[in-house]
C-alpha positions in Angstrom: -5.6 26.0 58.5 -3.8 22.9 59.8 -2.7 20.2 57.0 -2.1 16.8 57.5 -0.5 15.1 54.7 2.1 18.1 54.1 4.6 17.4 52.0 3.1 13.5 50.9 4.2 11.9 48.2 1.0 11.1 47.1 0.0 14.3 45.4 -2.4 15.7 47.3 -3.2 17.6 50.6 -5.9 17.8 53.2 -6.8 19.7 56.1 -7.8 18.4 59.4 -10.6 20.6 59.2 -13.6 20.0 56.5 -15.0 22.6 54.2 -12.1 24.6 53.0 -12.9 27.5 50.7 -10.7 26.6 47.3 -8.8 23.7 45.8 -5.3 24.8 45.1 -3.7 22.9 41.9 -0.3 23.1 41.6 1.4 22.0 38.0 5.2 22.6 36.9 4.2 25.8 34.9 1.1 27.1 36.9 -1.0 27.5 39.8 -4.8 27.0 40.0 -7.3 28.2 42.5 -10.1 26.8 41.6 -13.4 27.8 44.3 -15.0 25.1 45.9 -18.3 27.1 45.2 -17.6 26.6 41.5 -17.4 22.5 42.0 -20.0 20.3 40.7 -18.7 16.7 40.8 -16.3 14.1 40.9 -16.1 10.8 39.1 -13.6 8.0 38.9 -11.8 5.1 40.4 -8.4 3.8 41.8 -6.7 5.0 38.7 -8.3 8.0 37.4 -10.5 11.3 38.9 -12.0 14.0 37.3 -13.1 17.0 38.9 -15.5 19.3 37.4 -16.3 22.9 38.1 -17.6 25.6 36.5 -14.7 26.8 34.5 -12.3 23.7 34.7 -12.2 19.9 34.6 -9.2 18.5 36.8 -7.8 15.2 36.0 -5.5 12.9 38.3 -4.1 9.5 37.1 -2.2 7.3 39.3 -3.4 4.9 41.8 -4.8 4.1 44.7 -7.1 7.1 44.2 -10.3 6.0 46.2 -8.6 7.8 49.0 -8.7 10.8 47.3 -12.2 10.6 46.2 -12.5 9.7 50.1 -10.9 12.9 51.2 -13.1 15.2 48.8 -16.3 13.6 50.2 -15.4 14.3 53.6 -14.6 18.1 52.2 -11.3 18.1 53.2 -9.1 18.3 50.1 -6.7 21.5 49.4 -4.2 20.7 47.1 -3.2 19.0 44.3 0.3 18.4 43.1 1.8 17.5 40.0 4.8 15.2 40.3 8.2 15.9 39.4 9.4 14.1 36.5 11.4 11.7 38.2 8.6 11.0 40.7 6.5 10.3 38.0 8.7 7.6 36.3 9.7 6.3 39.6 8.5 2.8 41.2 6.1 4.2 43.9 3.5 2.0 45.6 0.1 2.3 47.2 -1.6 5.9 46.7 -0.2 8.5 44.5 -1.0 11.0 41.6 1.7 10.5 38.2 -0.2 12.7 35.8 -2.4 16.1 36.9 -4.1 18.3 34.1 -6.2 21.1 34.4 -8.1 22.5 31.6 -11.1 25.0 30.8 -14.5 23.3 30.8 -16.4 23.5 27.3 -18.9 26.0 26.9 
């Protein structure tokens, strides 16, 4: 798989292919893979998305985020990342994740 956007500050990766098999969430304690055949939908704006699945609801806040809701349309998302502390207090501009949660979907 070839990835553009390696190793962005923004918080989130995509391949230059579409239709990847699993979205990989990465947080300071834990790793996700969550199946992109579990996915149902996505909602949000510039400052806040939420993606559901089966089993888990994933929520970014930060800004700029159309471009990630851009990027999951065109099915090329991969990764998620959860900023380092000091990225997350720090002055960034333009696109970027600050906060990433994952937690199980209600039954």
């Amino acid at each position: 798989m070839n990835m553009g956007s390696a190793g962005s500050p923004r918080g989130w990766r995509v391949a230059l292919e579409p239709n990847q098999n699993a979205l990989e969430v990465v947080l300071t304690d834990r790793t996700y893979v969550l199946p992109w055949a579990q996915f149902l939908y996505a909602e949000g704006g510039d400052d806040e998305v939420r993606l559901v699945f089966a089993t888990h609801d994933v929520l970014a806040r930060g800004a700029g985020l159309h471009a990630l809701l851009a990027d999951l349309a065109e099915h090329r998302l991969v990764g998620l990342q959860e900023p380092t502390r000091a990225d997350r207090f720090g002055s960034s501009a333009g696109r970027y994740i600050r906060e990433l949660s994952v937690h199980k979907a209600a039954s």
